[in-house]
C-alpha positions, 0 to 999 in steps of 0.5 A: 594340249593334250587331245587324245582320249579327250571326251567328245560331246555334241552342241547339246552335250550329248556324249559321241565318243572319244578323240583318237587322233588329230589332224594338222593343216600343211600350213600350221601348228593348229589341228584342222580335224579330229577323228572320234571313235563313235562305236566299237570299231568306228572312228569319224572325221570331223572338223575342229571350226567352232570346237572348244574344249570346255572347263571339264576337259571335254571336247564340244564339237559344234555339231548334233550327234547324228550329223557327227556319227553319220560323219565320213569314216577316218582312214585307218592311217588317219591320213587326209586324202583331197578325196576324204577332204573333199567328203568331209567338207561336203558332209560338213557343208565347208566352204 
């Protein structure tokens, strides 16, 4: 699947940006996280748990906007620190 450029909507089908890159788990071929760029020069991390990509090709994140562009600010690598991890799992509420 193709997930780069792929709109991203909130749980109310708000627009919030774009997808950039996706981030994959050690232990599978699954993405964990995306990171959407919500502004000019802003990219967010969030989890893809309870995503889905509906029937028009959009992203829906299961999330309100606010809490997704308040989101930890990705890495200019991209890459996903225990720091970073443990900032998004906490913005997020993970367990």
């Amino acid at each position: 699947m193709q997930w780069t450029n792929r709109p991203v909507v909130d749980s109310h089908h708000a627009r919030v940006g774009k997808v950039t890159d996706v981030l994959y788990a050690n232990e599978g071929d699954e993405p964990r996280f995306a990171t959407v760029k919500t502004g000019l020069l802003v990219e967010r991390i969030t989890p893809l748990k309870g995503a889905y990509v509906a029937g028009d090709g959009v992203l829906v994140l299961p999330y309100d906007e606010q809490t997704i562009k308040h989101a930890p600010k990705a890495p200019r690598n991209h890459v996903l620190t225990p720091a970073v991890a443990h900032e998004v799992a906490a913005h997020f509420a993970l367990t």
